[in-house]
FIMARLO-63230 format. One record per residue (C-alpha): x, y, z. Coordinates in steps of 0.1 Angstrom, whole numbers, plus 5000, padded with zeros to 4 digits. Last residue first. Layout:
BEGIN
XYZ/...
***
This chain:
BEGIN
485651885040/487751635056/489651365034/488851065045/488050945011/485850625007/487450354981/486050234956/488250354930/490850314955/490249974953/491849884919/494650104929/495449904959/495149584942/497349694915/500249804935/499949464950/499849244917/502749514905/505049394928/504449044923/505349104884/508049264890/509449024911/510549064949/507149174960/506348874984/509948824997/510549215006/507449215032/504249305017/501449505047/497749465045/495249675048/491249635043/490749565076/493149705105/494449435131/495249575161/498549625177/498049975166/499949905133/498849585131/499149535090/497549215082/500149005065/501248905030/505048785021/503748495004/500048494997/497348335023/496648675038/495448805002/492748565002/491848635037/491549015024/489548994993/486249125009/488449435030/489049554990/493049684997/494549975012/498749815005/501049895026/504749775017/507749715039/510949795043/510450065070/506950115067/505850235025/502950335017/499850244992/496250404985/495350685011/492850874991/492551204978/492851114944/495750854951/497950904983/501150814989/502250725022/505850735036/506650635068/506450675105/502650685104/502950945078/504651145055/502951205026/503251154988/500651304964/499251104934/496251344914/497451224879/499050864870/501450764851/504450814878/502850554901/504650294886/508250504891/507150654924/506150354939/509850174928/511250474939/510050434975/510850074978/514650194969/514150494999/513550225024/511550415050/511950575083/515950615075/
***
């Protein structure tokens, strides 16, 4: 298993609202994408979250919250959840929110 399948139906359920969400497999895991843009995935057990880069540091400081390295760099504006800082619903939906927040602003890389 690439991805927790459980994580992945929690996504889908609070994602299930909302038009224009497509899943993809990617970087090893499972991506869904929000009108064209990369907004939360899943690595193994953990979640990635494409949040505002301005908020970041702030974001670092919460439980569970790190800088996802994926490269062995540091990429801006993404962080990855482990299981400890989304175990309540209400954590959960602070990250899922983020993300969707952002994606408003958010740049497609989609190639025309």
């Amino acid at each position: 298993m690439a991805y927790n399948e459980e994580l992945a139906d929690r996504v889908r359920e609070r994602l299930a609202d909302l038009p224009n969400v497509v899943e993809k497999p990617m970087m090893g895991g499972l991506t869904f994408m929000y009108n064209d843009k990369m907004c939360v995935g899943i690595i193994k057990d953990e979640l990635m979250c494409r949040i505002d880069p301005a908020i970041q540091d702030d974001c670092l400081e919460k439980l569970g919250c790190r800088e996802m390295d994926f490269t062995k760099r540091p990429m801006k504006g993404y962080v990855m959840i482990e299981e400890v800082g989304m175990r309540s619903e209400n954590d959960f939906n602070y990250w899922i929110d983020l993300a969707l927040d952002f994606n408003q602003r958010a740049n497609s890389s989609k190639k025309k």
